[in-house]
C-alpha positions as CSV (number, residue, x, y, z in Angstrom):
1,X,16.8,28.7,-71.1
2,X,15.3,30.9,-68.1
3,X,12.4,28.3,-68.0
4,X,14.9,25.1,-67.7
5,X,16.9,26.6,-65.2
6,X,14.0,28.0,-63.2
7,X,12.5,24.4,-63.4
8,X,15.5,22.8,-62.5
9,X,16.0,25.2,-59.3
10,X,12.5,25.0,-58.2
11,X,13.0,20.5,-57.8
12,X,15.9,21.0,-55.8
13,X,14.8,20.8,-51.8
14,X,17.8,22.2,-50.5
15,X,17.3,25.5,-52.4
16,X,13.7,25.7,-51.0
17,X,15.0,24.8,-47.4
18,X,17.4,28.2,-47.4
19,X,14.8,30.1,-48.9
20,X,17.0,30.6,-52.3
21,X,15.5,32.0,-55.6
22,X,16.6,32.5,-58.7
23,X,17.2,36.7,-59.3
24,X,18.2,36.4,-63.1
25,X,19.5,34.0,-66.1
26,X,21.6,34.9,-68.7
27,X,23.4,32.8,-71.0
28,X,26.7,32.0,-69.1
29,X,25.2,33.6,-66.3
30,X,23.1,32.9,-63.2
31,X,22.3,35.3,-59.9
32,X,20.9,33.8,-57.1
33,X,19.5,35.1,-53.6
34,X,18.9,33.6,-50.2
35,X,17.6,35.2,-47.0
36,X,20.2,35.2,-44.2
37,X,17.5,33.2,-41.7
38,X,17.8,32.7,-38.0
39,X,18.5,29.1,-38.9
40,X,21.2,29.5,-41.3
41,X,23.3,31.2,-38.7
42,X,25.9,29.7,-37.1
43,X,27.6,30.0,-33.2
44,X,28.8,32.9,-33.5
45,X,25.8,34.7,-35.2
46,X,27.3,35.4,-38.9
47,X,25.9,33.3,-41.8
48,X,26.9,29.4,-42.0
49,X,29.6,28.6,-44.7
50,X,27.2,26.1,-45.9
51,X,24.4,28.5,-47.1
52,X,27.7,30.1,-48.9
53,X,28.8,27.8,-50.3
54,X,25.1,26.1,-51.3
55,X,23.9,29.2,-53.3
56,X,27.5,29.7,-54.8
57,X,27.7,26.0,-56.2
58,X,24.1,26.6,-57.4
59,X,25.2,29.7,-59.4
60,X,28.1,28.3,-60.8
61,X,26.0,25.2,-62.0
62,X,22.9,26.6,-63.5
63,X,25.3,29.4,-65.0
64,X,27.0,26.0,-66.7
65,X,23.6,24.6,-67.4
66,X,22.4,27.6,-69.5
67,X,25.6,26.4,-72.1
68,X,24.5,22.8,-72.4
69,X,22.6,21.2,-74.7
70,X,18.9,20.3,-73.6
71,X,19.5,17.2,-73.2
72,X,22.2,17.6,-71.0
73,X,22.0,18.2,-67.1
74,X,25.1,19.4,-65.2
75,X,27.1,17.9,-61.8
76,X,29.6,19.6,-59.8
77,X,33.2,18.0,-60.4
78,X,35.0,20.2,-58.2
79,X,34.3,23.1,-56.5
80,X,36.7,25.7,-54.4
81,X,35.8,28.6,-51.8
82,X,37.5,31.2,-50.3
83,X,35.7,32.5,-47.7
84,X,36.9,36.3,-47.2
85,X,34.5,38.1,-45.1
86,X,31.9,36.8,-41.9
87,X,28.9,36.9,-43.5
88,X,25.9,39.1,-41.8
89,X,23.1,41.1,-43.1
90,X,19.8,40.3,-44.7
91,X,20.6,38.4,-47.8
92,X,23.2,36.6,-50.1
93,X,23.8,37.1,-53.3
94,X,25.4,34.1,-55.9
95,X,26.5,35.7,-59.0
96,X,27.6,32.1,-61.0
97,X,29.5,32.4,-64.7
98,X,31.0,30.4,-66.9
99,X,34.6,31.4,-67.5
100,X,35.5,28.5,-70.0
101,X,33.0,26.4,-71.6
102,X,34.5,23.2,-72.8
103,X,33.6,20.1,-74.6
104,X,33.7,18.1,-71.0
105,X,34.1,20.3,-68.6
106,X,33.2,24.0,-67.9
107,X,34.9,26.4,-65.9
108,X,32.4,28.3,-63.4
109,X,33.3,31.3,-60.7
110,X,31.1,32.6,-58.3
111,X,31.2,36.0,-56.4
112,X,28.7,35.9,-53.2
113,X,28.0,39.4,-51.6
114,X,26.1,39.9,-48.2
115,X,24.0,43.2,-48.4
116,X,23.3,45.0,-44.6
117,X,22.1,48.7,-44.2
118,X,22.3,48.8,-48.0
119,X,25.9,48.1,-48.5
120,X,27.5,45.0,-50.7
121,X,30.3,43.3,-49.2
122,X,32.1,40.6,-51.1
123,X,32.2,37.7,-48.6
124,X,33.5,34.9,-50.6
125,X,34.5,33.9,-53.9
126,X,34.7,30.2,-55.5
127,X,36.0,28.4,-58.9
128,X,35.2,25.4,-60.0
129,X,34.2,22.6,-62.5
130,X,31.1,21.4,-63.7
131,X,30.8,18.5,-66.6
132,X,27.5,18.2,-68.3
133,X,26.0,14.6,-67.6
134,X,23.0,13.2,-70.1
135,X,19.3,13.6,-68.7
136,X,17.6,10.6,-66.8
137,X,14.8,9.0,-68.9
């Protein structure tokens, strides 16, 4: 499961682009991590939503993926954030879980926390849906 997942991660550019890697798998569960970068940061100097919402999506998928069968992939359906907090510091943190794991269609959450000067803030928080889609051969 850790190897799928980590395999999976590692093809996507976008991840590599931010600087995101994968912190830990569990079943149902998936942490990721990005660097807040100079180019990730938007006008006014906080964190761009987009790198929020990028490594949130990401955790809420591969936290889906590590409940599908192997050959199954997963796609985002739908996908909400709430965005409660400017976002500065050194890193982002995804934690992605599956809250309902259906026949065609999971139910994922993500928390993302920012960590400066050694303190966690909660920064956003999303829910959505993924549905497992079969492998390309």
């Amino acid at each position: 499961m850790t190897e799928r997942v980590t395999r999976s991660f590692e093809s996507q550019n976008m991840m590599k682009t931010l600087g995101a890697t994968i912190h830990k798998v569990e079943k149902g569960k998936v942490t990721i991590i990005a660097p807040i970068l100079p180019s990730t940061l938007q006008q006014h100097g906080y964190a761009h939503a987009g790198l929020t919402f990028s490594i949130g999506d990401s955790a809420a998928g591969y936290s889906a993926l590590t409940m599908m069968n192997d050959d199954q992939e997963v796609m985002t359906a739908e996908i909400k954030i709430n965005l409660l907090a400017p976002v500065d510091g050194e890193i982002l943190t995804a934690e992605g879980k599956v809250l309902k794991n259906g026949k065609r269609l999971v139910v994922v959450s993500s928390e993302i926390h920012s960590l400066k000067d050694r303190k966690k803030n909660l920064v956003a928080i999303m829910q959505g849906t993924m549905i497992p889609v079969a492998l390309k051969t």
